[in-house]
Structures are given as structure tokens and as C-alpha cells.
C-alpha distance (Angstrom), angle and dihedral (degrees) to the residues before:
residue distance angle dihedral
X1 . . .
X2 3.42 . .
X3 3.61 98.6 .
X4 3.85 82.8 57.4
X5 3.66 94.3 48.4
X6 4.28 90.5 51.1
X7 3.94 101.0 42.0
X8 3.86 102.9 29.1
X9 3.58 98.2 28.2
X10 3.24 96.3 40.9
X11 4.01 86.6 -148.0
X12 4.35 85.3 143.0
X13 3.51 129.4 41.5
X14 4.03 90.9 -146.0
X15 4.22 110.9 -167.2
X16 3.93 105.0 -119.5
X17 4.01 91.4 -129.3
X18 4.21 83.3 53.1
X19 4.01 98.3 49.3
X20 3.59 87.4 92.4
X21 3.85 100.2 68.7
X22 3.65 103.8 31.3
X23 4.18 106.2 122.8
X24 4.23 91.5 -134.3
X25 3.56 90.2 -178.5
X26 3.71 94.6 52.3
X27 3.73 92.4 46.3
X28 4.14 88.4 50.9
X29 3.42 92.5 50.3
X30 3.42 93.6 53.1
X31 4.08 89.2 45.8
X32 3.45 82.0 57.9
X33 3.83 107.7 50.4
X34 3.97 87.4 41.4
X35 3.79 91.7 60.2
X36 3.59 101.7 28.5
X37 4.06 91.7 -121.7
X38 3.54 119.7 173.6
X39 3.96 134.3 -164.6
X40 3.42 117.6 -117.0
X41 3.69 136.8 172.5
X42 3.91 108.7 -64.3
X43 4.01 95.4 3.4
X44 3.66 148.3 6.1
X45 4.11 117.6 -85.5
X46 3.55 122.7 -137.7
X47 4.16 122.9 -171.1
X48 3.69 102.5 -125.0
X49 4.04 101.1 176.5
X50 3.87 89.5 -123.2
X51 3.57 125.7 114.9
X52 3.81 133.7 -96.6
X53 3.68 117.9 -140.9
X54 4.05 110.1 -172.1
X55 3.80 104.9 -155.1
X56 3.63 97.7 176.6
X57 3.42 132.3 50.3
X58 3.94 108.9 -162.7
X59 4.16 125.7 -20.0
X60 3.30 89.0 -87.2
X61 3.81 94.5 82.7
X62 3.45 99.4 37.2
X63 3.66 113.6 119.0
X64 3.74 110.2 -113.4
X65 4.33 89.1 -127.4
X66 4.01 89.0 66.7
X67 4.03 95.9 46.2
X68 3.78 117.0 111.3
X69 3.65 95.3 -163.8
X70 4.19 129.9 -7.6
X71 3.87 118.9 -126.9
X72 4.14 99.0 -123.7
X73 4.00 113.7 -126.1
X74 3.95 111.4 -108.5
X75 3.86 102.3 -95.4
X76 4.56 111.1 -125.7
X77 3.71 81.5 -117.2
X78 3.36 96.0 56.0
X79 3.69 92.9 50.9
X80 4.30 91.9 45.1
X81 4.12 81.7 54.2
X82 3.86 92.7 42.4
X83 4.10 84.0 53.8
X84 3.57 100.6 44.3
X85 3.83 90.1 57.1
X86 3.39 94.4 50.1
X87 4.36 86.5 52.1
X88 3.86 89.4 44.8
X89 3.79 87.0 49.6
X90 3.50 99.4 42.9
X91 3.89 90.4 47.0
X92 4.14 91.2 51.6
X93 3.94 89.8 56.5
X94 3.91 91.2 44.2
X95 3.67 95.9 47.9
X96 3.87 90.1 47.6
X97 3.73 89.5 55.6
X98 3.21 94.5 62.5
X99 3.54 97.7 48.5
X100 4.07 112.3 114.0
X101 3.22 115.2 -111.8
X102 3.69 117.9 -124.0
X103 3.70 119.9 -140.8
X104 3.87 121.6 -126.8
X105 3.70 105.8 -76.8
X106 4.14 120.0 -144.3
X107 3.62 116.4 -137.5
């Protein structure tokens, strides 16, 4: 994180012939402590002071111009092939059930 913080961020202006022996790690932890950041699934969270606004309560009112991508709906076939592994599954572990079992055989 600190590496981040010096070369994207730009929050350092770090001497090429010093790059070598900066402690990044140290330097993002204390980044981190200072601004009481936290990780978080898919990023790290930082308390800004400004506002948040939710304008949208679940995809389903999201309007189609602001979607990156659309989840497709499950197809009937899909669901039909979905089933008939779950019979062809369901008949393997019944038919092996009834299966004798064959005592240990001396050779």
C-alpha cells in the first residue's frame, strides 16, 4: 500500500538513487493508521468526511443506461438440463446402494 500511495499517489517525491531503502510497508501502515483506512473486500476504504447518497436500492432499479454488464435470466433449458443431472445423479447413488456387497475374497 505504500508503494501505491508514493508512485500513484504521488503522496512522496522519493529520489530515484533512494527508492531502494524506503520501508513501503512501514510508510503504508502508517498511511493507514493516520486516516483510519480499512481493507475491505475488493479495495481499501478510507473515511473522507463527505457524504454518501445511495440512489439505488438493489439492481433491480438501476436504469439500464448506467449498467456495466446485465446478469442473463436462466434459460427453461437450462433448468430441464440442471434437473436431469440431478435425476441421473440421484439414480447413480441409488443404483450403487443396491449393489451386493462382495466379501473379501482370498487368493
Amino acid at each position: 500500500m505504500g508503494r501505491f500511495y508514493i508512485e500513484e499517489m504521488c503522496t512522496l517525491k522519493i529520489p530515484e538513487h533512494l527508492e531502494n531503502y524506503i520501508d513501503y510497508e512501514a510508510y503504508g501502515r502508517d498511511m493507514s493508521l493516520d486516516e483510519d483506512g480499512r481493507f475491505a473486500d475488493g479495495g481499501y476504504v478510507v473515511r473522507t468526511g463527505d457524504s454518501f447518497t445511495e440512489h439505488y436500492s438493489d439492481r433491480s432499479d438501476i436504469p439500464d443506461e448506467y449498467r456495466i454488464f446485465a446478469y442473463p435470466e436462466p434459460e427453461k433449458s437450462i433448468k430441464k438440463t440442471l434437473e436431469s443431472y440431478g435425476k441421473m445423479i440421484g439414480e447413480t447413488v441409488h443404483a450403487t446402494h443396491e449393489r451386493p456387497h462382495h466379501a473379501n475374497v482370498e487368493r
